[in-house]
N, C-alpha and C positions, 0 to 999 in steps of 0.2 A: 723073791720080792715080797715083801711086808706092808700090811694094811695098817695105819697108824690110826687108831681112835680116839680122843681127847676128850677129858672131862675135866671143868674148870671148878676146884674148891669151892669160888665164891658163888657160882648158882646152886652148890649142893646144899650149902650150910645155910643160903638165903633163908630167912623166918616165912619167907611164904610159901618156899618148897618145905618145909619141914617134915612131911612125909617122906623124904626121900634123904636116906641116912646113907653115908659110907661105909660103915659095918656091913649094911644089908647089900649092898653092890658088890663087896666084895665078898661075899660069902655065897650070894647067887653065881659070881664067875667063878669062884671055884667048882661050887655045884656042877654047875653047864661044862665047865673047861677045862678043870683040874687047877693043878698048881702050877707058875709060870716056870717054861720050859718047854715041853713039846711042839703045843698049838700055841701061845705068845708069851708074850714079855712086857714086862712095865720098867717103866722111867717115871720118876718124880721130879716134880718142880714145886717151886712155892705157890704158883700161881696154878699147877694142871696135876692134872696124872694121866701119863698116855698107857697105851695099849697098842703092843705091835702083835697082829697077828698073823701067821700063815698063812690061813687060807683066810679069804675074801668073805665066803660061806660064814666064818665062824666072827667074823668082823659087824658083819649086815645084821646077825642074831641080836651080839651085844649092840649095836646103836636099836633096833629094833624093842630091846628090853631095856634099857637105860640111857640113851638117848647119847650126844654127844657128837662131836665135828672130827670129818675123817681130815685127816694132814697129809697134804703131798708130800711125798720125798722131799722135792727141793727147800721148802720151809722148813724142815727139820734137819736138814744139811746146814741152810743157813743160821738153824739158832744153834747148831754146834760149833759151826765154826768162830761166831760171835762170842758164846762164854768162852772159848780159849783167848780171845782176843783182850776179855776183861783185864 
């Protein structure tokens, strides 16, 4: 079982978060985590970028260092099920 993290574009790019760039998150989670594959995996959307990881441990780091909303399984069953539906 998989810990799903979500980070939303539109609070990243906000002009008053400005400090806080994409480049720089993702070059911190490879630092910390490597490359996706062993410890997690990403999925992109228009609106997110999630983060599935292994362990729990390494899930609690990243929201702890870059903040973002963990996803139950079942929401993210049902937003798969949904784009097939489109």
């Amino acid at each position: 079982m998989t810990t799903t993290v979500r980070l939303y574009w539109n609070e990243i790019n906000d002009p008053a978060n400005e400090h806080v760039m994409w480049n720089e998150i993702l070059a911190r989670t490879f630092e910390q985590f490597g490359l996706p594959g062993d410890r997690y995996m990403t999925n992109i959307d228009t609106d997110w970028m999630d983060w599935h990881f292994v362990s729990e441990k390494d899930a609690t780091m990243f929201i702890l260092e870059h903040g973002g909303d963990v996803i139950p399984e079942s929401q993210i069953t049902v937003e798969f099920v949904g784009s097939l539906m489109r």
